[in-house]
N, CA, C and O atoms as a Maestro MAE file, in Angstrom:
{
 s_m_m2io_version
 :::
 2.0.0
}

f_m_ct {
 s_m_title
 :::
 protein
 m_atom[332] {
  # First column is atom index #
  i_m_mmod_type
  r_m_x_coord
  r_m_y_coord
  r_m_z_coord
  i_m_residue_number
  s_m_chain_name
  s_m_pdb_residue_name
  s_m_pdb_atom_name
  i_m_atomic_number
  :::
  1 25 98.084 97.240 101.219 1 A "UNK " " N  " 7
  2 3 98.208 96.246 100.186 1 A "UNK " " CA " 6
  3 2 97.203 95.135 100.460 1 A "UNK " " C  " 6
  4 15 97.244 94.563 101.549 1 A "UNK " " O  " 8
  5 25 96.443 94.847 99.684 2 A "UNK " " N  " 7
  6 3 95.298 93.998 99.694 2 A "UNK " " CA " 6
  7 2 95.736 92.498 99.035 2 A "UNK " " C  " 6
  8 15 95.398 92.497 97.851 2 A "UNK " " O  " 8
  9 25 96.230 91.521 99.333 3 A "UNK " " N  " 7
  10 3 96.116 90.138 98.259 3 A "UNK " " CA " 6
  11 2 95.086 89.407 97.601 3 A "UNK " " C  " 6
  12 15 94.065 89.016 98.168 3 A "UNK " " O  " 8
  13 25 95.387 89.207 96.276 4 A "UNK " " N  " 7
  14 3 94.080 88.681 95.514 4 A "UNK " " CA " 6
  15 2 94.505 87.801 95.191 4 A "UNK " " C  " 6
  16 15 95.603 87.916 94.647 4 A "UNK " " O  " 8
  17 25 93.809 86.161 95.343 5 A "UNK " " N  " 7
  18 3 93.273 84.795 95.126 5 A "UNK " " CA " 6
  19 2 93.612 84.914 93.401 5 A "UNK " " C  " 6
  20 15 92.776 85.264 92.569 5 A "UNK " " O  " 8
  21 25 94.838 84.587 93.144 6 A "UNK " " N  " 7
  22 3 95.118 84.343 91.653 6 A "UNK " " CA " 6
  23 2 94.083 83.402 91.269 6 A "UNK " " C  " 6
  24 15 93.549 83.475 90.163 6 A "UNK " " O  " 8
  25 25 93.652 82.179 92.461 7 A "UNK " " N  " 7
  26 3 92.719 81.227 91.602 7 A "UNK " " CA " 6
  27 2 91.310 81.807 90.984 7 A "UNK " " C  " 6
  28 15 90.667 81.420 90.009 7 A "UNK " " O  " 8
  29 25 91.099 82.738 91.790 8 A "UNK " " N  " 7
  30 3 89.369 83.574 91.688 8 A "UNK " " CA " 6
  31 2 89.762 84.198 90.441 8 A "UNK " " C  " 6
  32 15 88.646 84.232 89.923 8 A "UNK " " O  " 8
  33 25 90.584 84.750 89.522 9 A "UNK " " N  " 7
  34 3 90.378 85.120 88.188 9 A "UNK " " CA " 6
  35 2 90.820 84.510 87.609 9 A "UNK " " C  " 6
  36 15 91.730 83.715 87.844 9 A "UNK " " O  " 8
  37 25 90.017 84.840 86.258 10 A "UNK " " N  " 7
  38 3 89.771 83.896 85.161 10 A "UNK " " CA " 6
  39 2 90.960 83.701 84.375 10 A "UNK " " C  " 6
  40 15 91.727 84.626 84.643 10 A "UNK " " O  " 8
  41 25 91.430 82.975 83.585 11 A "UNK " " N  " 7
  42 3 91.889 82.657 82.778 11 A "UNK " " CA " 6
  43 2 92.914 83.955 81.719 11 A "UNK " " C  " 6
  44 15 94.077 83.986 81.317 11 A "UNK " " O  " 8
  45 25 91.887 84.748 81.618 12 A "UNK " " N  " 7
  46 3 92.174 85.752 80.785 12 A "UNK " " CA " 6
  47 2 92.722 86.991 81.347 12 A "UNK " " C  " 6
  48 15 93.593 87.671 80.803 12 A "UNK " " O  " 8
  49 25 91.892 87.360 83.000 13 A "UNK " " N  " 7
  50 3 92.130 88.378 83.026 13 A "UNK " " CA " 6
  51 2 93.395 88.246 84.218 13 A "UNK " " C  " 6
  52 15 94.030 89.198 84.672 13 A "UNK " " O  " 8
  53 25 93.576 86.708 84.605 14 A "UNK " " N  " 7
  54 3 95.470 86.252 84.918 14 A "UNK " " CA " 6
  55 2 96.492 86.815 84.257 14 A "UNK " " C  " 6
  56 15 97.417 87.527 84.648 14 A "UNK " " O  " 8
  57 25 96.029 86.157 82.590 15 A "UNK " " N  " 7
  58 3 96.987 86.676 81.346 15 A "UNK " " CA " 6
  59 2 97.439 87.920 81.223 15 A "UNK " " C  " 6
  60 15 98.626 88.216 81.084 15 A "UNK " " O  " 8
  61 25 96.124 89.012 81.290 16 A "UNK " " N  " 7
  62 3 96.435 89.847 80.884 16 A "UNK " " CA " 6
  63 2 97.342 91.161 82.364 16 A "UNK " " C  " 6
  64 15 97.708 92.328 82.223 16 A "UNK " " O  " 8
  65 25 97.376 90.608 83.119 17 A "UNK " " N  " 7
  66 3 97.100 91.405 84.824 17 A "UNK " " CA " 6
  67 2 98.864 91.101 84.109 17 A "UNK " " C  " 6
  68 15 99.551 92.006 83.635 17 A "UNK " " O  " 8
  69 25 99.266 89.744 84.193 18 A "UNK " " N  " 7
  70 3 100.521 88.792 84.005 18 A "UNK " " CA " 6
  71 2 101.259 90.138 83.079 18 A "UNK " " C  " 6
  72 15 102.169 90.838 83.523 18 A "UNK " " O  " 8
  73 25 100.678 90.282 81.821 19 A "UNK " " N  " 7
  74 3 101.318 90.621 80.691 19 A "UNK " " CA " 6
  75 2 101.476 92.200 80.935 19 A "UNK " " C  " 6
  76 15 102.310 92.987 80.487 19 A "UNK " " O  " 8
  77 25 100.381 92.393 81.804 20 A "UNK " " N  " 7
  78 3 100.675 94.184 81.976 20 A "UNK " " CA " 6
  79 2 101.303 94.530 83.037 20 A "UNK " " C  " 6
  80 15 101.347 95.725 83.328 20 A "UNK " " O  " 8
  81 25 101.901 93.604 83.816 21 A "UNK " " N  " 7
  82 3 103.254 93.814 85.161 21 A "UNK " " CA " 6
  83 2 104.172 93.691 83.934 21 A "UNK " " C  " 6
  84 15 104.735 94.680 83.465 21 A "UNK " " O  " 8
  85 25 104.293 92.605 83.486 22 A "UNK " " N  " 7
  86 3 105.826 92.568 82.715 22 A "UNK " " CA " 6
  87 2 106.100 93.648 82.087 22 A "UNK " " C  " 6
  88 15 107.150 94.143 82.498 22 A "UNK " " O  " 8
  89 25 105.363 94.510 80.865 23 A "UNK " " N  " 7
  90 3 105.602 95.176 80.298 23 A "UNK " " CA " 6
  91 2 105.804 96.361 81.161 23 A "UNK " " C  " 6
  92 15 106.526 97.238 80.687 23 A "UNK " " O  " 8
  93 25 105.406 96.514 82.096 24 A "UNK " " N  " 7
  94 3 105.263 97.590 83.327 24 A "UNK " " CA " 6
  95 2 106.985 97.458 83.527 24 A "UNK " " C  " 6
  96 15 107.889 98.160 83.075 24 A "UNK " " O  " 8
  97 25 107.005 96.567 84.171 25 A "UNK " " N  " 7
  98 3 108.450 96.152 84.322 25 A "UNK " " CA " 6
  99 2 109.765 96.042 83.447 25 A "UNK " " C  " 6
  100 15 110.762 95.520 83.944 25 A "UNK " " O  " 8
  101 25 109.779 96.490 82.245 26 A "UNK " " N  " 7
  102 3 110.758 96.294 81.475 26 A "UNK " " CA " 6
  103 2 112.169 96.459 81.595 26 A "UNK " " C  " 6
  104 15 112.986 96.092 80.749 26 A "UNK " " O  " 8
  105 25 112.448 97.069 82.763 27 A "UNK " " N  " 7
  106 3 113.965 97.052 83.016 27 A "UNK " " CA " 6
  107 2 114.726 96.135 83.893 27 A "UNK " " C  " 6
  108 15 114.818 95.883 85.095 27 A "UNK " " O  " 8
  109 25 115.612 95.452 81.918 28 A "UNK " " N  " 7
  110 3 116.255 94.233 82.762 28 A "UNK " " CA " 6
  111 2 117.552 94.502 83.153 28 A "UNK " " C  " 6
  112 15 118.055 94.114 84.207 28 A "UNK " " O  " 8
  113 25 118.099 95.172 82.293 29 A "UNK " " N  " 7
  114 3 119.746 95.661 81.938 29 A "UNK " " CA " 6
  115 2 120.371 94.325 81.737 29 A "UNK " " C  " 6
  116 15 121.585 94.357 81.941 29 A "UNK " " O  " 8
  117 25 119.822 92.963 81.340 30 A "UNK " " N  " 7
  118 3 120.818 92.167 81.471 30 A "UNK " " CA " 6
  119 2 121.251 92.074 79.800 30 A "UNK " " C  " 6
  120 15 120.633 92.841 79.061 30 A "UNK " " O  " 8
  121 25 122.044 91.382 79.318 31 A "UNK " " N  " 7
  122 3 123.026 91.413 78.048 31 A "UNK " " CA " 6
  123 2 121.298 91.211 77.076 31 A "UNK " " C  " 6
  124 15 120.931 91.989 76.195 31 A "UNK " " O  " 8
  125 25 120.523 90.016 77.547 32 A "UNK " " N  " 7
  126 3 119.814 89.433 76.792 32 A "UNK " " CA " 6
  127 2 118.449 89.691 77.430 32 A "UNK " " C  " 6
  128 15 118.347 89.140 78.526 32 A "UNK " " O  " 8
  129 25 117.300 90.426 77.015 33 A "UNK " " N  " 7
  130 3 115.882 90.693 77.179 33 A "UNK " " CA " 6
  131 2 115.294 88.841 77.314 33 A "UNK " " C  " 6
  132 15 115.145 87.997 76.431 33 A "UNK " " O  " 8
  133 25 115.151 88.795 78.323 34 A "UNK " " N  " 7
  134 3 113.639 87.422 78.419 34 A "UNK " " CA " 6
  135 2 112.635 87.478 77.585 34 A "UNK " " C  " 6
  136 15 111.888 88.453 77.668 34 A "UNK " " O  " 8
  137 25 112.425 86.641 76.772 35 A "UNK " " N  " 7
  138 3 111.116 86.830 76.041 35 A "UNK " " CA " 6
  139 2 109.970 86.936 76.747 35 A "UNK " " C  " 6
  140 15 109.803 86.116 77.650 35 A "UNK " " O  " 8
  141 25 109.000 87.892 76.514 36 A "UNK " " N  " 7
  142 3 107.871 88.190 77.210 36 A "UNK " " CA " 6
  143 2 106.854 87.147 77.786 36 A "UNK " " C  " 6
  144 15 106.065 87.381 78.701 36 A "UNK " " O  " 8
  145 25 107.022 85.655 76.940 37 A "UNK " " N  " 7
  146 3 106.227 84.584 77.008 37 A "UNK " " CA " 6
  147 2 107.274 83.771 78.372 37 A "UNK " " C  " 6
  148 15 106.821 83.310 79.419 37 A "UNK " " O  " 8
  149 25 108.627 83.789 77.979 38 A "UNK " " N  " 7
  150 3 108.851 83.081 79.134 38 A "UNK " " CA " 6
  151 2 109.044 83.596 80.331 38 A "UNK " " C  " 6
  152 15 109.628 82.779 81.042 38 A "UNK " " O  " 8
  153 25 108.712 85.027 81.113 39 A "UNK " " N  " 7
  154 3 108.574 85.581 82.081 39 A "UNK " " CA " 6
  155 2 107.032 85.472 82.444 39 A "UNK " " C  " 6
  156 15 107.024 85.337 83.668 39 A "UNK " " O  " 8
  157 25 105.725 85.464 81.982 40 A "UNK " " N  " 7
  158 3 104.834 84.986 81.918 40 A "UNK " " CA " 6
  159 2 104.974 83.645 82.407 40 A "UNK " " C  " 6
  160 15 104.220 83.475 83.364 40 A "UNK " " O  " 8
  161 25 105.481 82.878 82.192 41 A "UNK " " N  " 7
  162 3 105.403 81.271 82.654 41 A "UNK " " CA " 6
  163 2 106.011 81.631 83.595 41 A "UNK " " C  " 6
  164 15 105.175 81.862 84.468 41 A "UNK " " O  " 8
  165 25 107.144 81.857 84.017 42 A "UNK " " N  " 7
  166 3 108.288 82.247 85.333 42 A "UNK " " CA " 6
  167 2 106.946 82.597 86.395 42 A "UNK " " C  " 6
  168 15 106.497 81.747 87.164 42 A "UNK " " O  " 8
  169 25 106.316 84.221 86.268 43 A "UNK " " N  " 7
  170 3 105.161 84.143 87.090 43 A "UNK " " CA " 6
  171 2 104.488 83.248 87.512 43 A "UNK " " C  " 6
  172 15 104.322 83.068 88.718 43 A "UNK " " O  " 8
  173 25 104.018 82.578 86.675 44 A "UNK " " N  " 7
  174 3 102.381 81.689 87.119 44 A "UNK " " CA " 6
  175 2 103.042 80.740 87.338 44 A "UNK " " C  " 6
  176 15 102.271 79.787 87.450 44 A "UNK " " O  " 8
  177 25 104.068 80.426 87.471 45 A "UNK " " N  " 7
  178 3 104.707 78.881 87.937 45 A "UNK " " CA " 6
  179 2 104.802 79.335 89.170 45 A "UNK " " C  " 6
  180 15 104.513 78.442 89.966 45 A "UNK " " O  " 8
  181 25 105.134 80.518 89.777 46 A "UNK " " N  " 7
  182 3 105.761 81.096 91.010 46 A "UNK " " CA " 6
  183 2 104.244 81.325 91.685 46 A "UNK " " C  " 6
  184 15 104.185 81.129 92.899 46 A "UNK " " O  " 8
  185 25 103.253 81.645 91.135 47 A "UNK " " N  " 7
  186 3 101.982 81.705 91.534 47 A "UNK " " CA " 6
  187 2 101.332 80.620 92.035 47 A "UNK " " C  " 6
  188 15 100.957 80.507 93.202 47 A "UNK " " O  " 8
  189 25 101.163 79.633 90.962 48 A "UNK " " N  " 7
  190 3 100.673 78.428 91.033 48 A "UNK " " CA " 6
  191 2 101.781 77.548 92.297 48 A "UNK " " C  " 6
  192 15 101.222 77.294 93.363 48 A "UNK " " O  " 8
  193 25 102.551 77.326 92.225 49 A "UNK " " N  " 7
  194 3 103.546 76.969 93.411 49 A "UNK " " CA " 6
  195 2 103.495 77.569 95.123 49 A "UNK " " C  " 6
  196 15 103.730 76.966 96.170 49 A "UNK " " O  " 8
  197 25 102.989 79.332 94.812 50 A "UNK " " N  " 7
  198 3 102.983 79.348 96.469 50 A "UNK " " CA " 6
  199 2 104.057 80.183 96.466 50 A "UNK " " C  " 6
  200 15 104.053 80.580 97.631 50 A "UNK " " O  " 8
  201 25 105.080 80.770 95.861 51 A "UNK " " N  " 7
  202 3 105.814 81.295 95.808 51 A "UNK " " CA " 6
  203 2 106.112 83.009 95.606 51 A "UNK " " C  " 6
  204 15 107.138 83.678 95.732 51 A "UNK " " O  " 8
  205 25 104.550 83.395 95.194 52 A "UNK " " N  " 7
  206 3 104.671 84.527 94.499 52 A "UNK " " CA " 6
  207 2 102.814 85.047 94.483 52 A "UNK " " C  " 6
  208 15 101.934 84.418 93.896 52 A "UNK " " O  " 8
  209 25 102.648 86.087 95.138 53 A "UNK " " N  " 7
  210 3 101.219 86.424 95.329 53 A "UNK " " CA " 6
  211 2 100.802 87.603 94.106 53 A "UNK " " C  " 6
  212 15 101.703 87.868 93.309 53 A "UNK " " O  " 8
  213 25 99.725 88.178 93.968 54 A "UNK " " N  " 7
  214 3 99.142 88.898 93.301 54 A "UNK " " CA " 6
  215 2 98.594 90.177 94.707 54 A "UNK " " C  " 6
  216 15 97.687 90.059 95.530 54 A "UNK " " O  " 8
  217 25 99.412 91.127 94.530 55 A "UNK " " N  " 7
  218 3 99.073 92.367 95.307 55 A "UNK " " CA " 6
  219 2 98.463 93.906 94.747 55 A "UNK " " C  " 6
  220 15 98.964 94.620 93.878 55 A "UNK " " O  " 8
  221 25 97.160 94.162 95.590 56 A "UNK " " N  " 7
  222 3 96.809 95.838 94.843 56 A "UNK " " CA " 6
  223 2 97.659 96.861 95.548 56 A "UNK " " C  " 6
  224 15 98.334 96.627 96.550 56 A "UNK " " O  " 8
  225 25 97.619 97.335 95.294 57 A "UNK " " N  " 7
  226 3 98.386 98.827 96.261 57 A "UNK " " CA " 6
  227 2 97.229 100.277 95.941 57 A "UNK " " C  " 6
  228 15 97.273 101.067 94.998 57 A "UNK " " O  " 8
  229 25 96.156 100.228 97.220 58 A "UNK " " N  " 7
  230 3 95.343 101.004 97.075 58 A "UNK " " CA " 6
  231 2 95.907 102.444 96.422 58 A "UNK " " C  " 6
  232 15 95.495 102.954 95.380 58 A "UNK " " O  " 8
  233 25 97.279 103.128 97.572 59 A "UNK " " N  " 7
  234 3 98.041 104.413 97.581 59 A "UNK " " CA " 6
  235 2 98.764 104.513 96.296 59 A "UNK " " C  " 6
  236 15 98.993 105.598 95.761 59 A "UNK " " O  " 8
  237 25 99.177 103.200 95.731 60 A "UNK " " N  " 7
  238 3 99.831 103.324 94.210 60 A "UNK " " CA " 6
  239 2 98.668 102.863 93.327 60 A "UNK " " C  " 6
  240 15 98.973 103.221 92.189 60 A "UNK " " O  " 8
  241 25 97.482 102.241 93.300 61 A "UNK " " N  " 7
  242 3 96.479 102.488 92.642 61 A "UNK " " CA " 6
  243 2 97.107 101.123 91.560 61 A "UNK " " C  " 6
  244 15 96.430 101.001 90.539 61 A "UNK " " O  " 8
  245 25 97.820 100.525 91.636 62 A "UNK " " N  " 7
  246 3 98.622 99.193 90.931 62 A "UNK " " CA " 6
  247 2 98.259 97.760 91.353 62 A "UNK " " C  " 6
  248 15 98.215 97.429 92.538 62 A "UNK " " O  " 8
  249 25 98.044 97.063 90.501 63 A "UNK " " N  " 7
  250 3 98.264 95.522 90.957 63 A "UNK " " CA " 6
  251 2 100.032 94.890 90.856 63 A "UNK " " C  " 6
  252 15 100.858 95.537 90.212 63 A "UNK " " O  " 8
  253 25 100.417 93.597 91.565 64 A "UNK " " N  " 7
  254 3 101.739 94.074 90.802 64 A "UNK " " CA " 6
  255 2 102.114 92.667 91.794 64 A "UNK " " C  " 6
  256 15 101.558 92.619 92.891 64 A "UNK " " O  " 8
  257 25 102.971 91.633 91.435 65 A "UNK " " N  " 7
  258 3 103.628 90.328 91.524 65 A "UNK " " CA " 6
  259 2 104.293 90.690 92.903 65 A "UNK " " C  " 6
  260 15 104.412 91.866 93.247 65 A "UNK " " O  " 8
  261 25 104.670 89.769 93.586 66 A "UNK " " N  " 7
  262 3 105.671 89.959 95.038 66 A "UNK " " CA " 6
  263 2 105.783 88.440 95.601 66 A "UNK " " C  " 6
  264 15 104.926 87.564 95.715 66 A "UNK " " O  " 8
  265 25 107.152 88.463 95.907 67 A "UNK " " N  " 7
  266 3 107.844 87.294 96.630 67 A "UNK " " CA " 6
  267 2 106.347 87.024 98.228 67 A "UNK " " C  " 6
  268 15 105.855 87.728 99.109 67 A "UNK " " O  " 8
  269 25 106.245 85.899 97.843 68 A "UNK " " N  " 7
  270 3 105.490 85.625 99.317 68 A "UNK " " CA " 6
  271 2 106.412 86.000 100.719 68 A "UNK " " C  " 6
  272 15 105.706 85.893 101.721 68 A "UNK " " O  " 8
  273 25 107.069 86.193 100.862 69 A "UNK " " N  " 7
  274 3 108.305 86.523 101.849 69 A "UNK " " CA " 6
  275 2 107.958 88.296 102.453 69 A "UNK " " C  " 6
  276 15 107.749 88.733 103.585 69 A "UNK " " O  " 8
  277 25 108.017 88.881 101.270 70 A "UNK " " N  " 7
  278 3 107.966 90.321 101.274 70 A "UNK " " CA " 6
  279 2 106.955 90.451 101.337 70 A "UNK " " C  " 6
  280 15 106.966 91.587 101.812 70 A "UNK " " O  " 8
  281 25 105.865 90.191 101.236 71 A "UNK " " N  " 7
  282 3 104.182 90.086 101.628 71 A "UNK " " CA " 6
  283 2 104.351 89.862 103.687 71 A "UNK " " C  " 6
  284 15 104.167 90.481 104.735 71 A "UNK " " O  " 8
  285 25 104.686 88.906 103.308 72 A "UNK " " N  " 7
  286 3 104.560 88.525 105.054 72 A "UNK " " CA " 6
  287 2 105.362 89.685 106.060 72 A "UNK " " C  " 6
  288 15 104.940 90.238 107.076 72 A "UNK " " O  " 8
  289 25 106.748 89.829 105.328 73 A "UNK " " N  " 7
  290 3 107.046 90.982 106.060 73 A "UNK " " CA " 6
  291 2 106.393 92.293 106.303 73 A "UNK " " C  " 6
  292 15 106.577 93.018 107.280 73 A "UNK " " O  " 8
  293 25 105.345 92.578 104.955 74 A "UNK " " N  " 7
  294 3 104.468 93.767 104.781 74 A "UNK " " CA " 6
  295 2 103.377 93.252 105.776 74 A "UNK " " C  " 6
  296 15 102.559 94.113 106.100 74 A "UNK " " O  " 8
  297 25 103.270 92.446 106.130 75 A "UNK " " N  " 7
  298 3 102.011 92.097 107.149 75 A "UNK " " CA " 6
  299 2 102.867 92.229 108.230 75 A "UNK " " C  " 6
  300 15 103.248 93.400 108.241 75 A "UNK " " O  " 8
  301 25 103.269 91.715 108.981 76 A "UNK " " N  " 7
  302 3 104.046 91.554 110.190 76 A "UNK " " CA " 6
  303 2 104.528 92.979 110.387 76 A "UNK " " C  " 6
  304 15 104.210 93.526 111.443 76 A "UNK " " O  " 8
  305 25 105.284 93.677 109.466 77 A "UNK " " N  " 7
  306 3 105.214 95.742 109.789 77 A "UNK " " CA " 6
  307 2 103.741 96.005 110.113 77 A "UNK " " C  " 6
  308 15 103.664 96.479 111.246 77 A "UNK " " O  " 8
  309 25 102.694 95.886 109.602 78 A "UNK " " N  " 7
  310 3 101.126 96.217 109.797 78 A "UNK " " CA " 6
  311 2 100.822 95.880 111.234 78 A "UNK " " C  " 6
  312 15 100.395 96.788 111.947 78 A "UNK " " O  " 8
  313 25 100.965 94.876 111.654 79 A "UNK " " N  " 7
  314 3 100.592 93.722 113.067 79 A "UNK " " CA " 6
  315 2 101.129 94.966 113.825 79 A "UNK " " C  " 6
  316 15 100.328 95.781 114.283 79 A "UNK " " O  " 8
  317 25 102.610 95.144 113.980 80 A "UNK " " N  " 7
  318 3 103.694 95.442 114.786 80 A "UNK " " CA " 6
  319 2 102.998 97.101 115.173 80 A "UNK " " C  " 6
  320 15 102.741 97.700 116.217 80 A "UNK " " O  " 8
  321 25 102.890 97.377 113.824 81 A "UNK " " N  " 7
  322 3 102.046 99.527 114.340 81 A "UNK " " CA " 6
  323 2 100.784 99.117 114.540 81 A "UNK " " C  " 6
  324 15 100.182 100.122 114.161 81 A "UNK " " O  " 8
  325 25 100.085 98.469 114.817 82 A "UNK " " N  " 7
  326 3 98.903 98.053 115.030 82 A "UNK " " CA " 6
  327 2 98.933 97.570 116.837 82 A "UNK " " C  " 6
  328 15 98.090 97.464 117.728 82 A "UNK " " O  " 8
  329 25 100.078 97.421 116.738 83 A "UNK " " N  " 7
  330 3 100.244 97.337 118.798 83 A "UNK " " CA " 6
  331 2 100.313 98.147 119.616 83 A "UNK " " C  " 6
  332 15 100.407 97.822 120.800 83 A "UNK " " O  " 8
  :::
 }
 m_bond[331] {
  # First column is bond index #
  i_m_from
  i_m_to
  i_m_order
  :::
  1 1 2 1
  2 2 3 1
  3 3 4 2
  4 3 5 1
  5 5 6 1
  6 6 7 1
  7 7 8 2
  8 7 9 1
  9 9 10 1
  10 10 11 1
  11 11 12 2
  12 11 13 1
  13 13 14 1
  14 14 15 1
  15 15 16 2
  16 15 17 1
  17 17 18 1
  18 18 19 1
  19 19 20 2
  20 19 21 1
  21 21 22 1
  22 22 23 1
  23 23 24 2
  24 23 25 1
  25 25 26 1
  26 26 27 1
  27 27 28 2
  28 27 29 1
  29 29 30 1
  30 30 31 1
  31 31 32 2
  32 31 33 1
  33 33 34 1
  34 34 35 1
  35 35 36 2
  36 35 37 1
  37 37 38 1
  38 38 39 1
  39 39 40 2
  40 39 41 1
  41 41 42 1
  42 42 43 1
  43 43 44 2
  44 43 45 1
  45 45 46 1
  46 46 47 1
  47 47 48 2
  48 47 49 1
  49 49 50 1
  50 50 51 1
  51 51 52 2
  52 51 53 1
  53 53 54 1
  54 54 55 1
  55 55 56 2
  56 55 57 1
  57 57 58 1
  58 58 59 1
  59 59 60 2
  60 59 61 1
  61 61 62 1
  62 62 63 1
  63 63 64 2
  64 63 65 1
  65 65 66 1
  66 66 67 1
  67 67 68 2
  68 67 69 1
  69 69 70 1
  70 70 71 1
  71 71 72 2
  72 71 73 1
  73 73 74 1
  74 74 75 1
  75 75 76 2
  76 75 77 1
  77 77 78 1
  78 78 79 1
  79 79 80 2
  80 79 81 1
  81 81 82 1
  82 82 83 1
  83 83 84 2
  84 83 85 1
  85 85 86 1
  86 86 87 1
  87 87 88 2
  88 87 89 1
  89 89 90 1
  90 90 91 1
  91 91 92 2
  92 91 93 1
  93 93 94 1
  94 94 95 1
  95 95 96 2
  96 95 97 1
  97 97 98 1
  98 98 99 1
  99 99 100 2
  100 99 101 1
  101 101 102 1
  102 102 103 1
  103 103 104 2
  104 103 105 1
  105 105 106 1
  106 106 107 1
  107 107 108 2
  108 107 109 1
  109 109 110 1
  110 110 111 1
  111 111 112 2
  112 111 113 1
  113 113 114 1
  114 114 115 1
  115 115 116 2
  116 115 117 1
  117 117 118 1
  118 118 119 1
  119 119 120 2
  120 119 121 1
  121 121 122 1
  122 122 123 1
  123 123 124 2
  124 123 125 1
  125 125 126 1
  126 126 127 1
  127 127 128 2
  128 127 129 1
  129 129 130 1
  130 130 131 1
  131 131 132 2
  132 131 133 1
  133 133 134 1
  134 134 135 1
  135 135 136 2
  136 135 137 1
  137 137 138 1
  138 138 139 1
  139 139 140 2
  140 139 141 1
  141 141 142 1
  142 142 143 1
  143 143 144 2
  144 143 145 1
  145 145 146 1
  146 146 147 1
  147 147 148 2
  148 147 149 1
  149 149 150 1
  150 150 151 1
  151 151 152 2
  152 151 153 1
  153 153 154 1
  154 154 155 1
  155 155 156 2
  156 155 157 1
  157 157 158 1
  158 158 159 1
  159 159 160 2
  160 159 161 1
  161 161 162 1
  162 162 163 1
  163 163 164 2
  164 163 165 1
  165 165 166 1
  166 166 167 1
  167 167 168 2
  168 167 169 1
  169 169 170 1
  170 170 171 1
  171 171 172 2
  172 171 173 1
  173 173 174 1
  174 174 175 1
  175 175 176 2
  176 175 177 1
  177 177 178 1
  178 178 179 1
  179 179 180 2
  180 179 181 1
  181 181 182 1
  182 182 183 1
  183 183 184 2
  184 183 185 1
  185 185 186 1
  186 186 187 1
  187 187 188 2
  188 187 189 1
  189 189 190 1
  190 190 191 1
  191 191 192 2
  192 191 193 1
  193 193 194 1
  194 194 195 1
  195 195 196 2
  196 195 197 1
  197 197 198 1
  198 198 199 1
  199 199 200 2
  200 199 201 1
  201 201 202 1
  202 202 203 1
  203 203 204 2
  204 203 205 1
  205 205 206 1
  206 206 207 1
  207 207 208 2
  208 207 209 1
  209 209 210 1
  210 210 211 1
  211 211 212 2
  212 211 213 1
  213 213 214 1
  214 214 215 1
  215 215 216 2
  216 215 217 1
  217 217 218 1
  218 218 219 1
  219 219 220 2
  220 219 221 1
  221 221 222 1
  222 222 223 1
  223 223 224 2
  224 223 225 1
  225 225 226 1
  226 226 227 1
  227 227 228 2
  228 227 229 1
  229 229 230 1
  230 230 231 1
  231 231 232 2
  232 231 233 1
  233 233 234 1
  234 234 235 1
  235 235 236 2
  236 235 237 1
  237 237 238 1
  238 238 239 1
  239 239 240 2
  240 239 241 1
  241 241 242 1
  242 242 243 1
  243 243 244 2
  244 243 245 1
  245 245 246 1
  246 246 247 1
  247 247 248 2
  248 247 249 1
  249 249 250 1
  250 250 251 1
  251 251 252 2
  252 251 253 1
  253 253 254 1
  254 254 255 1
  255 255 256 2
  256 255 257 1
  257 257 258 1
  258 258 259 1
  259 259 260 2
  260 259 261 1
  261 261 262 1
  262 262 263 1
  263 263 264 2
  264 263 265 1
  265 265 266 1
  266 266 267 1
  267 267 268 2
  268 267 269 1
  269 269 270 1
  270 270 271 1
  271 271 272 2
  272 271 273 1
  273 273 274 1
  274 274 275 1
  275 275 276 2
  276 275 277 1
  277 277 278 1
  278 278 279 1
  279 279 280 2
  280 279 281 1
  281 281 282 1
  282 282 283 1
  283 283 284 2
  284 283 285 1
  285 285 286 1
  286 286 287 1
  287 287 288 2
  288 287 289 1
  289 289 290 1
  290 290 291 1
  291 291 292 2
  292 291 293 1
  293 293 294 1
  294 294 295 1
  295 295 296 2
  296 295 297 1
  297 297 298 1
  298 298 299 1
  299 299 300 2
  300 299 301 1
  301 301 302 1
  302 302 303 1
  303 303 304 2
  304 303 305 1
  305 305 306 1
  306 306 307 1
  307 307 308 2
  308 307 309 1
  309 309 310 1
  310 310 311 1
  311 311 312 2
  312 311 313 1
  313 313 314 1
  314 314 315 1
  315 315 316 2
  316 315 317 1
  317 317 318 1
  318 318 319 1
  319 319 320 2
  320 319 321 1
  321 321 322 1
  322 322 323 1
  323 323 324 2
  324 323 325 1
  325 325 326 1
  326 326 327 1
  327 327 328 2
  328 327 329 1
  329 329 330 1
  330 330 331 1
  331 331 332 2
  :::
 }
}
C-alpha cells in the first residue's frame, strides 16, 4: 500500500478519486442512504484534518480512503516482517 499526498492532486481529480470510492462503496444497510454530496464532505474533512489518508493497493490495483490508525498499523505489520 503506497500513500498519496491528497494535497499534490488537483482539485478535480480529489473530486473525482472522492466520488468513485463512494460509489464503489455503496453498501450502507442503514434505514436512510447518505447523500452522495454529504459523504464527499465527511471524506475531505477527514482528509483535510489528518484523520483519513488516500491509499493505492498495488495487489488490488485500487485507490481507496482509510482511517490514519489502520494505515499505521499496515506499516508497523511491514516494519515487524521486515525484522
Amino acid at each position: 500500500m503506497i500513500e498519496i499526498d491528497h494535497t499534490l492532486l488537483s482539485k478535480d481529480a480529489l473530486d473525482n478519486l472522492i466520488i468513485e470510492i463512494i460509489t464503489r462503496q455503496t453498501t450502507d444497510y442503514g434505514e436512510v442512504e447518505l447523500d452522495i454530496h454529504i459523504k464527499k464532505s465527511q471524506l475531505m474533512k477527514k482528509l483535510h484534518d489528518g484523520d483519513a489518508v488516500i491509499v493505492y493497493s498495488s495487489k488490488e490495483e485500487i485507490c481507496d480512503i482509510i482511517r490514519v490508525e489502520d494505515f499505521q498499523i499496515w506499516q508497523g505489520k511491514l516494519e515487524q516482517e521486515a525484522i
